[in-house]
py3Dmol code that shows the C-alpha trace and the ligand (Angstrom):
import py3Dmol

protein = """\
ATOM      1  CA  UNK A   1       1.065  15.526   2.399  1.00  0.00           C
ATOM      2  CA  UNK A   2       1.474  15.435  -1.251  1.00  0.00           C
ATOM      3  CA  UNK A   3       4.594  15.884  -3.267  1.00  0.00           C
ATOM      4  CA  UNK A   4       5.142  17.925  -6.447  1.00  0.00           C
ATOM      5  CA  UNK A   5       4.868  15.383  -9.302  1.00  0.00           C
ATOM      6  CA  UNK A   6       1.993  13.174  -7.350  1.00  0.00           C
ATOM      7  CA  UNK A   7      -1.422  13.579  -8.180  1.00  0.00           C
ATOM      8  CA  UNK A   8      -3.980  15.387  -5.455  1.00  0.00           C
ATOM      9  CA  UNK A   9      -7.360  13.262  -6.260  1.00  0.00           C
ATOM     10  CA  UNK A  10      -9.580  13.850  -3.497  1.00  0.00           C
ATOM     11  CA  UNK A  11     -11.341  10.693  -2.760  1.00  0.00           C
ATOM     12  CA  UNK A  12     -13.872  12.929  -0.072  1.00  0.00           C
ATOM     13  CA  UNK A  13     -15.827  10.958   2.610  1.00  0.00           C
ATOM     14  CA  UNK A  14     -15.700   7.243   2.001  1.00  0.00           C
ATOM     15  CA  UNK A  15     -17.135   6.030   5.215  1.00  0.00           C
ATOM     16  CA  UNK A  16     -18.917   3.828   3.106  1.00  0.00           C
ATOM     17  CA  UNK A  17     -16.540   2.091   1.336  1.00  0.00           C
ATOM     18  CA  UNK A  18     -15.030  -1.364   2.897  1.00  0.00           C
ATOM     19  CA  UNK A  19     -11.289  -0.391   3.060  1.00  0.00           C
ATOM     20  CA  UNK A  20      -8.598  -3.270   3.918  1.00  0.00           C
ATOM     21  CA  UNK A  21      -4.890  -2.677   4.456  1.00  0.00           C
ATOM     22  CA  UNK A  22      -2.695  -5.742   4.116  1.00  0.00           C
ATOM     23  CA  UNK A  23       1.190  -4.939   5.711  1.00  0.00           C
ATOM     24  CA  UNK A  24       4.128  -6.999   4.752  1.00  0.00           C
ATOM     25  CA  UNK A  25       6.125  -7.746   7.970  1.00  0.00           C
ATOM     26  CA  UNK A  26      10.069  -7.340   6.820  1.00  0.00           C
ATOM     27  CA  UNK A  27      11.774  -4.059   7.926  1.00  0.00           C
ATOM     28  CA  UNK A  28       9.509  -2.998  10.609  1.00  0.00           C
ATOM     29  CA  UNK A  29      10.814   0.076  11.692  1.00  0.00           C
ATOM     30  CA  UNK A  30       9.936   1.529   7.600  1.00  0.00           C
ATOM     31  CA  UNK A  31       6.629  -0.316   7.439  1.00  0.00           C
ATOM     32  CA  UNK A  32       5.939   1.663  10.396  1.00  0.00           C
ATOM     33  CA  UNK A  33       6.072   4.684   8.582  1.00  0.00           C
ATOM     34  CA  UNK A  34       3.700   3.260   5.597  1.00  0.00           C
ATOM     35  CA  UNK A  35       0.998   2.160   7.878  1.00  0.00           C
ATOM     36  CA  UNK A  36       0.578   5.560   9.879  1.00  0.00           C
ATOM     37  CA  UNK A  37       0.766   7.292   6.328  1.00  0.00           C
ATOM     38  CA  UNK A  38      -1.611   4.986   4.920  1.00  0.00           C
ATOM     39  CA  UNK A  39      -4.375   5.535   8.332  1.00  0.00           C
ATOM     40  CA  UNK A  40      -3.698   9.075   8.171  1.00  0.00           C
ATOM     41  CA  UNK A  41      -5.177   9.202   4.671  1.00  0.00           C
ATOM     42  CA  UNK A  42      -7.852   6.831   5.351  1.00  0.00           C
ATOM     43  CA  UNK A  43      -8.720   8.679   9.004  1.00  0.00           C
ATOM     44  CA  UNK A  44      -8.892  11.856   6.088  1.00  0.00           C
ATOM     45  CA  UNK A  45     -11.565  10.244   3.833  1.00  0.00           C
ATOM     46  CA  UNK A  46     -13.498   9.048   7.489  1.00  0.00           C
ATOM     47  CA  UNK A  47     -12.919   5.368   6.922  1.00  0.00           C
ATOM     48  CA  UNK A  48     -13.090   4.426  10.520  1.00  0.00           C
ATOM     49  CA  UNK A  49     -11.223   1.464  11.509  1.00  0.00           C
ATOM     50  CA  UNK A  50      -9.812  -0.247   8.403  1.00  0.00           C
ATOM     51  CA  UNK A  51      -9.230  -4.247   8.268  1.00  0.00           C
ATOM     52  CA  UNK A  52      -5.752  -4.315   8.845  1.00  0.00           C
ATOM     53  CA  UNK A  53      -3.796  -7.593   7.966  1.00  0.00           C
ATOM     54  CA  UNK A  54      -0.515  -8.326   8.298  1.00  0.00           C
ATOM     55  CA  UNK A  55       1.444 -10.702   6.470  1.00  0.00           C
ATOM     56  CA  UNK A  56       4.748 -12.525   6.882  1.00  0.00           C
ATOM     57  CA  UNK A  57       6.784 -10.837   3.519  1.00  0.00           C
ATOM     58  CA  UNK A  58       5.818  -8.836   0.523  1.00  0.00           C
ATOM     59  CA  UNK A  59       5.571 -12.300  -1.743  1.00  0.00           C
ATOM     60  CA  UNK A  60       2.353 -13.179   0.322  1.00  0.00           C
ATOM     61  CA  UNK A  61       0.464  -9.631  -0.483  1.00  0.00           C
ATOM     62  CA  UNK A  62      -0.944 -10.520  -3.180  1.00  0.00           C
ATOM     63  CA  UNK A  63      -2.747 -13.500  -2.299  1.00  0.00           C
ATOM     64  CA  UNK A  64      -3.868 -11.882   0.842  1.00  0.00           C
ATOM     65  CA  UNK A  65      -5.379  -8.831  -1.121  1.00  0.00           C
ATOM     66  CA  UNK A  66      -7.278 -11.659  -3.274  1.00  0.00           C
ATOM     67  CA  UNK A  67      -8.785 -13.067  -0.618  1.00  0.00           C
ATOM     68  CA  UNK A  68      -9.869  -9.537   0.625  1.00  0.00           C
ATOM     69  CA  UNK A  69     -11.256  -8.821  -2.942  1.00  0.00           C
ATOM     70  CA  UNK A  70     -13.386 -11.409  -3.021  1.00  0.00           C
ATOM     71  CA  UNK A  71     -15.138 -10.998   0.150  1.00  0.00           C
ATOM     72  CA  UNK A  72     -16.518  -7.621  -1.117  1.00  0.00           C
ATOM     73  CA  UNK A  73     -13.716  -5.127   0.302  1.00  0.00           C
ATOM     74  CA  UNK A  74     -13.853  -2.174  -2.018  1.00  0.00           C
ATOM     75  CA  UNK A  75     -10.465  -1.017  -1.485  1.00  0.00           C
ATOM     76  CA  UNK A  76      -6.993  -2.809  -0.764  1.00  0.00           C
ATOM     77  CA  UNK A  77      -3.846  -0.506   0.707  1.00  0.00           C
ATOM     78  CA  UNK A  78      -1.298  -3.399   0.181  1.00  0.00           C
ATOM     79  CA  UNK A  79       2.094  -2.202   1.894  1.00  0.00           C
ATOM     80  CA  UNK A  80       5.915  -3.271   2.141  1.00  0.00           C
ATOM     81  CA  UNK A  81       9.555  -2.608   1.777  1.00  0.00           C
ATOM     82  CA  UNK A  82      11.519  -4.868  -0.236  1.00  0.00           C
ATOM     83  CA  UNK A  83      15.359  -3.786  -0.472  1.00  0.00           C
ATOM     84  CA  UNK A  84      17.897  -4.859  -2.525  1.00  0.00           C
ATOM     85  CA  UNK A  85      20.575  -7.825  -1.447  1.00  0.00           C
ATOM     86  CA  UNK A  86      23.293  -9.313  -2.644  1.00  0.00           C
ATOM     87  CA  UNK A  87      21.194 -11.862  -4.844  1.00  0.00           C
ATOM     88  CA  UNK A  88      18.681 -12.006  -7.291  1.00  0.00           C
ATOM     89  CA  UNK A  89      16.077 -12.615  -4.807  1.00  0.00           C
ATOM     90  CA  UNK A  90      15.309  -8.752  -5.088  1.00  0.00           C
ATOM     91  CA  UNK A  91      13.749  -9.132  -8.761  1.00  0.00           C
ATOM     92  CA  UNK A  92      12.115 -12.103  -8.186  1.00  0.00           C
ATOM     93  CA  UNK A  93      10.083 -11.021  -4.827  1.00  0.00           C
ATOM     94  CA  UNK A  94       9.579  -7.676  -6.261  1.00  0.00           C
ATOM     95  CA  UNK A  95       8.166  -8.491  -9.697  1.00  0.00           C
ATOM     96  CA  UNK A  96       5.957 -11.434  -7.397  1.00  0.00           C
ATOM     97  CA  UNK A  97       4.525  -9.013  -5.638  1.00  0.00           C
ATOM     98  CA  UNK A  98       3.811  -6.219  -8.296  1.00  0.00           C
ATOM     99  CA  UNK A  99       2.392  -8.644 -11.060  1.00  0.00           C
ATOM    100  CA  UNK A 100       0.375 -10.306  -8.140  1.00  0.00           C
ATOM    101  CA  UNK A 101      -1.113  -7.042  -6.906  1.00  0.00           C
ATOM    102  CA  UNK A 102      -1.515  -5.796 -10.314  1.00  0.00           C
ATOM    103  CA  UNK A 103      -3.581  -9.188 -11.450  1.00  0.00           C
ATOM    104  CA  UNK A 104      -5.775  -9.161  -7.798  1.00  0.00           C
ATOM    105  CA  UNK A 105      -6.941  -5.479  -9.397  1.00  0.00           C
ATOM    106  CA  UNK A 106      -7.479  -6.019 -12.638  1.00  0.00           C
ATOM    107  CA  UNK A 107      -9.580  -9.793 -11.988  1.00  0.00           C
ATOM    108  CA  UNK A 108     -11.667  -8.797  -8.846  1.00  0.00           C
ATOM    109  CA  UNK A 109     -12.288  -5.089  -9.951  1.00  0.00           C
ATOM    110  CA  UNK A 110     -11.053  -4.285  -6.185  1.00  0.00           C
ATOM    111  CA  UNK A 111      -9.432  -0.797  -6.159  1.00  0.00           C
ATOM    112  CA  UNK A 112      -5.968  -1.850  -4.941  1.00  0.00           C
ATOM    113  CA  UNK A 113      -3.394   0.952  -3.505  1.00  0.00           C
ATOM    114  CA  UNK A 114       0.622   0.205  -4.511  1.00  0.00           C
ATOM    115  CA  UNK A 115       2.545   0.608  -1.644  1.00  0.00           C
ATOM    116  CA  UNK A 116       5.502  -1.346  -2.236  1.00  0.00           C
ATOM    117  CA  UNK A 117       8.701  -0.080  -2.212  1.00  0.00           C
ATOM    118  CA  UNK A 118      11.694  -1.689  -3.876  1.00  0.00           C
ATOM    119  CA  UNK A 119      14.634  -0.073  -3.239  1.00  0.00           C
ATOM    120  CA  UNK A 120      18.554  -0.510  -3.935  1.00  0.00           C
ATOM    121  CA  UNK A 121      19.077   0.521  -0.065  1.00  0.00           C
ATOM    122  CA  UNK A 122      17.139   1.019   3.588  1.00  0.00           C
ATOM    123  CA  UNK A 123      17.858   4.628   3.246  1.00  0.00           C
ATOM    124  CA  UNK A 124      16.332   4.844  -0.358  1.00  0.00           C
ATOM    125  CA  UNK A 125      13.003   3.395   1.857  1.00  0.00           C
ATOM    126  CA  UNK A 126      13.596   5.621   4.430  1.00  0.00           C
ATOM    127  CA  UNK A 127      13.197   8.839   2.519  1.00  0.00           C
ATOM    128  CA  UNK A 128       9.915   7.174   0.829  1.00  0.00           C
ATOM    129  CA  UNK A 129       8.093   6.235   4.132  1.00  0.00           C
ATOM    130  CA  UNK A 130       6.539   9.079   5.705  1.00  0.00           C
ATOM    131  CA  UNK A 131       9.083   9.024   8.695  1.00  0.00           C
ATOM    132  CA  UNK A 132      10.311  12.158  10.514  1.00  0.00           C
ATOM    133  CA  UNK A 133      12.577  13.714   8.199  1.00  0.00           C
ATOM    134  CA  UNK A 134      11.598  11.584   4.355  1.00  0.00           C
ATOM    135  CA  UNK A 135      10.496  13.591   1.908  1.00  0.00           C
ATOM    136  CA  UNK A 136       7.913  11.645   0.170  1.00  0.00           C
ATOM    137  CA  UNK A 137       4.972   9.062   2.347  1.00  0.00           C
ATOM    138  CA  UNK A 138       3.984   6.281   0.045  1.00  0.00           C
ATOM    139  CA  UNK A 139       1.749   4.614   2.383  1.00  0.00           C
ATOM    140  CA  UNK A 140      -0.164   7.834   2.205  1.00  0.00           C
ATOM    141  CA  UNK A 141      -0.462   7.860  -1.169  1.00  0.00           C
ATOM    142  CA  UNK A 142      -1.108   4.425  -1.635  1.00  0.00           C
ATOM    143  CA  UNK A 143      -4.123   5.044   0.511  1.00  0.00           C
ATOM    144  CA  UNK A 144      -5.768   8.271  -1.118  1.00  0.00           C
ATOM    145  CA  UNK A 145      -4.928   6.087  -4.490  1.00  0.00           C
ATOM    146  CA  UNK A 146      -7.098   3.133  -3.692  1.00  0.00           C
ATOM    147  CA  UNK A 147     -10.256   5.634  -2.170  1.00  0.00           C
ATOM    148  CA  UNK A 148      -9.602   7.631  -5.517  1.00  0.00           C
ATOM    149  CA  UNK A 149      -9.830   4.485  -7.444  1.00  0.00           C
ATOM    150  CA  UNK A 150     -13.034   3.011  -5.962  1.00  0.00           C
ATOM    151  CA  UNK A 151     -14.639   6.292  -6.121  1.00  0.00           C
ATOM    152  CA  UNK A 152     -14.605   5.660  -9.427  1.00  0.00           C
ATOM    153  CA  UNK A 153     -15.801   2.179 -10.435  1.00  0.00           C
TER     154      UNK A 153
END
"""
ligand_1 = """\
23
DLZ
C 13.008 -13.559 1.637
C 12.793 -12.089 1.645
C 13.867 -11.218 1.427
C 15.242 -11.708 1.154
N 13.703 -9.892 1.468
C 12.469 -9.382 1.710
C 12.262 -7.978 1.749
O 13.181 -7.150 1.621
N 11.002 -7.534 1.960
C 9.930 -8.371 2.127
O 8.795 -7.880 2.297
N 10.113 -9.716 2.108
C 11.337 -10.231 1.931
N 11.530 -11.573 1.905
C 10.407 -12.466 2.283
C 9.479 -12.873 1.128
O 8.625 -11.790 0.773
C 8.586 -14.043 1.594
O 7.896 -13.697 2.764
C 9.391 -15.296 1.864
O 10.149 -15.691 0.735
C 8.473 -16.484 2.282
O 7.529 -16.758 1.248
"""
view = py3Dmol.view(width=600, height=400)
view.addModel(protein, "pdb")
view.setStyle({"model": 0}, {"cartoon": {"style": "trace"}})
view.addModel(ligand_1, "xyz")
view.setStyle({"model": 1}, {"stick": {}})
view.zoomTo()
view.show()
């Protein structure tokens, strides 16, 4: 599935690359939606049986992604769904997460897919998660991102 706007790189067979996906836990029923998006893109590119590793909340993605850098994993799908409440917590678990992910990419050299989605509302995440009846699947295009990516360093 792509959407108009989104990039079609094809990452083509990447059995051999070492592919991890690390799930945040919160708001199950949307992270559901991510994770078959994102192992329908890797089943695509023939990456049999990913690492998959779930953690407890978005905050704790990126040091799980780290860890997976370091012991040689070539690409990271990190995944949640972060929505908006009544506090500031929002900004400060979202912009945890992002700068962590972004930082695990740019010091291990790992190719890491962005699927996080912050959103002001659960149907905002909804339409974004590759459920019956959203128009866009992140998780999916988290996935092709990262093969993209390593295909390329
Ligand atoms: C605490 C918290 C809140 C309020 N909301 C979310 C959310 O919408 N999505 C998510 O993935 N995690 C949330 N968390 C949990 C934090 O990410 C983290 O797991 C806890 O603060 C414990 O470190």
């Amino acid at each position: 599935m792509s959407k108009e706007g989104a990039p079609v790189l094809g990452a083509g067979d990447c059995h051999d690359l070492r592919v991890a996906v690390v799930a945040a836990s919160w708001h199950e029923e949307i992270m559901g939606g991510l994770l078959g998006g994102a192992e329908r893109a890797l089943g695509e590119c023939r990456v049999e049986a990913p690492t998959v590793v779930h953690v407890p909340g978005s905050f704790e993605l990126p040091v799980v992604a780290g860890a997976l850098a370091h012991q040689g994993y070539d690409a990271i799908v990190a995944l949640g769904v972060i929505i908006r409440g009544g506090t500031p917590h929002f900004e400060y678990v979202s912009s945890a997460a992002t700068d962590g992910l972004a930082r695990v990419a740019t010091e291990t050299g790992a190719a890491v897919g962005f699927g996080l989605l912050t959103c002001d509302d659960e149907q905002q995440a909804r339409d974004r998660a590759g459920l019956p009846g959203s128009g866009e699947d992140k998780g999916y295009e988290a996935a092709q991102a990262a093969l993209a990516t390593a295909r390329t360093l």
